[in-house]
C-alpha positions as CSV (number, residue, x, y, z in Angstrom):
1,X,0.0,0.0,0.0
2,X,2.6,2.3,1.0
3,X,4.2,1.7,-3.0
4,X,1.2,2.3,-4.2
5,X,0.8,6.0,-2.5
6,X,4.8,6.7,-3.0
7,X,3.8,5.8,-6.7
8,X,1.0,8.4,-7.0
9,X,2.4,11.2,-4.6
10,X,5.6,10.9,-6.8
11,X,6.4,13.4,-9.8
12,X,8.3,10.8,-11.5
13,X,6.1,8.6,-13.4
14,X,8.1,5.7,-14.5
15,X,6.8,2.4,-14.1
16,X,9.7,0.3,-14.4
17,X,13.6,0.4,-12.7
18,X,15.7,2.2,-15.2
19,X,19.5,2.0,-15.8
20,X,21.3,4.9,-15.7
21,X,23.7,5.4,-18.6
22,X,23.9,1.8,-19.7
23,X,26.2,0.6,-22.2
24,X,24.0,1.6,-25.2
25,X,23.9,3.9,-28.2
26,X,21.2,3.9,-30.6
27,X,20.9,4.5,-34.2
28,X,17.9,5.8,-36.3
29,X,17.8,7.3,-39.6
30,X,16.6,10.8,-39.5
31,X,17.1,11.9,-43.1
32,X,20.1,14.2,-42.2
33,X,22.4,12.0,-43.6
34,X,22.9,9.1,-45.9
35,X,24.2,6.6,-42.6
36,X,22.8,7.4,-38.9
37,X,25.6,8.5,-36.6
38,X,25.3,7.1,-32.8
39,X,23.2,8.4,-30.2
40,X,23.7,8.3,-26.4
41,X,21.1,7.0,-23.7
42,X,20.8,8.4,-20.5
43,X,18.6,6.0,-19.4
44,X,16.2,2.8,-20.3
45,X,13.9,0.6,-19.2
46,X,11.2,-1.9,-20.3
47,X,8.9,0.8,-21.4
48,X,11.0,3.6,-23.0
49,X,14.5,5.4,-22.7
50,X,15.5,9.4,-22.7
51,X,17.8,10.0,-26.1
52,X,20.5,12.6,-25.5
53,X,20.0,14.9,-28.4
54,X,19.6,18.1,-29.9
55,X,17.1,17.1,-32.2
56,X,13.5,17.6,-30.9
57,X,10.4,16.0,-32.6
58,X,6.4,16.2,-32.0
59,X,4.8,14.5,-29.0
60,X,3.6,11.0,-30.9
61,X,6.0,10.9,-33.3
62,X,7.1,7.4,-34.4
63,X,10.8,6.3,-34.6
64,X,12.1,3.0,-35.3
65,X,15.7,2.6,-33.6
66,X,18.2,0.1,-33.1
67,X,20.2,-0.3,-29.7
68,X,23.4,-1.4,-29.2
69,X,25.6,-2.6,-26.9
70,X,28.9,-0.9,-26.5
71,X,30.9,-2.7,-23.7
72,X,32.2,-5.4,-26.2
73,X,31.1,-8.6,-24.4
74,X,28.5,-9.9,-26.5
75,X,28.7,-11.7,-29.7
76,X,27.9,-9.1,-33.1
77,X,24.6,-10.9,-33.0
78,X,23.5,-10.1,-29.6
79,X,24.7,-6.6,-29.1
80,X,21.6,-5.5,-31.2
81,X,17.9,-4.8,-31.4
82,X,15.4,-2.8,-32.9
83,X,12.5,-1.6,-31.6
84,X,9.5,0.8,-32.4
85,X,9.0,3.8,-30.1
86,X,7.3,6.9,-30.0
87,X,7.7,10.3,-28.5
88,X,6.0,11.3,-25.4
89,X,8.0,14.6,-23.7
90,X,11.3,16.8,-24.6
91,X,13.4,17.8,-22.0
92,X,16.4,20.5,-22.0
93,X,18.5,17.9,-23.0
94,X,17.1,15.1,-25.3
95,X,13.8,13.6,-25.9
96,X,11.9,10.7,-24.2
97,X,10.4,7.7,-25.9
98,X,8.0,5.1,-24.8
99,X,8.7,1.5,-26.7
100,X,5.7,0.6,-28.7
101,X,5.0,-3.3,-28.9
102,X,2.9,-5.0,-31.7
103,X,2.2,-8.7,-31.9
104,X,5.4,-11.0,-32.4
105,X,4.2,-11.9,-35.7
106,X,3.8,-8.0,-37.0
107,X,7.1,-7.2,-35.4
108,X,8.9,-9.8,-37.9
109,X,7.0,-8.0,-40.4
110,X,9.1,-4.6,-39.7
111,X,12.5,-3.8,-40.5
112,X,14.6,-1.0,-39.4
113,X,16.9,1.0,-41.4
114,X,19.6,-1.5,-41.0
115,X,17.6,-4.6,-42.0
116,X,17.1,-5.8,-38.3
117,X,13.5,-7.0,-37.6
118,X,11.6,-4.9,-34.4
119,X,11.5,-7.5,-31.5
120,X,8.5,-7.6,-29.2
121,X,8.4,-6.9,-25.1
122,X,9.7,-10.5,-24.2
123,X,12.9,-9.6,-26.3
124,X,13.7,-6.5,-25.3
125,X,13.6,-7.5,-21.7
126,X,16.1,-10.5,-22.7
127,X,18.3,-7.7,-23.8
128,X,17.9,-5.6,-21.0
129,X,18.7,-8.6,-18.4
130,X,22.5,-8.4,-20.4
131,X,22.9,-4.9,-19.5
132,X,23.5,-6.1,-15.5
């Protein structure tokens, strides 16, 4: 009970633990240029990160980014994902996203900028368990 009223007395809405700058960039393709550069991540968790950026975009916006891994202990194929995620505030310093999930079988259906297929919830948690 007394999580509960923390949770609704709190001005910090987040519903899930977050990690504070993991060992993650992310990449999306924005139409400035030809090959998206890397993008730091203050923090992430199960239902959205905050993007360190410049670049601000409209509240619902949909961007599909890939996250990777950046500490070098995971095999090529396991130091990325992609996943679908859309806008919900700007801040002074970047922008925050909330993940958007779709049905396994759509997500196979959906490719990112690099090729990589979006994964669902139950995938991006797998990731985020490597990140401890």
């Amino acid at each position: 009970m007394r999580k509960l009223i923390r949770y609704f007395m709190s001005s910090d809405p987040r519903r899930s633990p977050r990690h504070v700058t993991p060992p993650l960039v992310t990449y999306y393709y924005d139409g400035d240029r030809a090959i998206p550069s890397a993008h730091r991540i203050q923090n992430i968790s199960s239902t959205g990160l905050y993007l360190l950026t410049e670049r601000r975009w409209y509240p619902g916006t949909l961007i599909i980014m890939t996250l990777q891994m950046t500490d070098g202990t995971h095999a090529d194929g396991e130091n990325a994902i992609a996943v679908l995620a859309k806008v919900i505030r700007s801040g002074s310093d970047g922008v925050g996203f909330q993940f958007i999930f779709t049905s396994p079988v759509d997500a196979r259906n959906v490719k990112s900028f690099d090729g990589s297929r979006l994964v669902d919830k139950k995938a991006l948690n797998r990731f985020l368990r490597r990140l401890r």
